[in-house]
C-alpha positions in Angstrom: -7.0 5.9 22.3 -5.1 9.0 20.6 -1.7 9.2 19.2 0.9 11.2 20.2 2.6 13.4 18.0 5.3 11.7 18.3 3.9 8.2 16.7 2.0 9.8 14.2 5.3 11.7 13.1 7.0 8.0 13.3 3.9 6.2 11.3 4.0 8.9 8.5 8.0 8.4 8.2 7.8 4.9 8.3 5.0 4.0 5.7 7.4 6.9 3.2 10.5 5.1 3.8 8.9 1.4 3.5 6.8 2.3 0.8 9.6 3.7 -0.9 12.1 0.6 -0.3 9.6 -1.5 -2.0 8.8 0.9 -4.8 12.6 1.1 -5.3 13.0 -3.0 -4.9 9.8 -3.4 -7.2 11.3 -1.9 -10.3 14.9 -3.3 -10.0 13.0 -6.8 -10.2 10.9 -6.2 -12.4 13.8 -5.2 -14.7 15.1 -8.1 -14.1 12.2 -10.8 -14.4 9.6 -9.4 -16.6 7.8 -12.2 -17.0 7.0 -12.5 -13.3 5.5 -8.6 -12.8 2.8 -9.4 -15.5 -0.7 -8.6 -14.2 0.4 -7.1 -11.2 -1.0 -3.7 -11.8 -4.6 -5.6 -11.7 -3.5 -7.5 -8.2 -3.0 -4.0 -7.2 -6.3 -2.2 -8.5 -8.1 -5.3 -6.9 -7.2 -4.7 -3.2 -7.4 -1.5 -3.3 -11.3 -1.9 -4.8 -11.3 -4.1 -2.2 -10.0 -1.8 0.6 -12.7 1.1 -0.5 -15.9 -1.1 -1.1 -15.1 -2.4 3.1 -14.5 0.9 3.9 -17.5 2.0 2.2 -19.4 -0.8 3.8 -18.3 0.0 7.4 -19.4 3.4 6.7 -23.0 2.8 5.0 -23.4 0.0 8.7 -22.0 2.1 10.9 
């Protein structure tokens, strides 16, 4: 089923703003509790890995 124009535009403004909320919420905790952020850069690089290899997969069986 296709998008309209209309959701796509709504999607792309939505995933800025709530990617940008948490970007913004992110770094004021992480100023404040250090300790707690550690080894969350290698969380991140992990599912994202993640995310390409299924992708990659769903390609390569598809």
């Amino acid at each position: 089923m296709p998008f309209s124009q209309g959701q796509i535009i709504f999607s792309i403004f939505f995933i800025l703003v709530f990617g940008s909320g948490l970007t913004w919420a992110y770094r004021k905790d992480i100023k404040r509790q250090p300790k707690y952020a550690k080894g969350s850069l290698f969380i991140l690089i992990a599912i994202i890995t993640m995310f390409i290899l299924f992708r990659a997969l769903n390609i390569v069986i598809s």
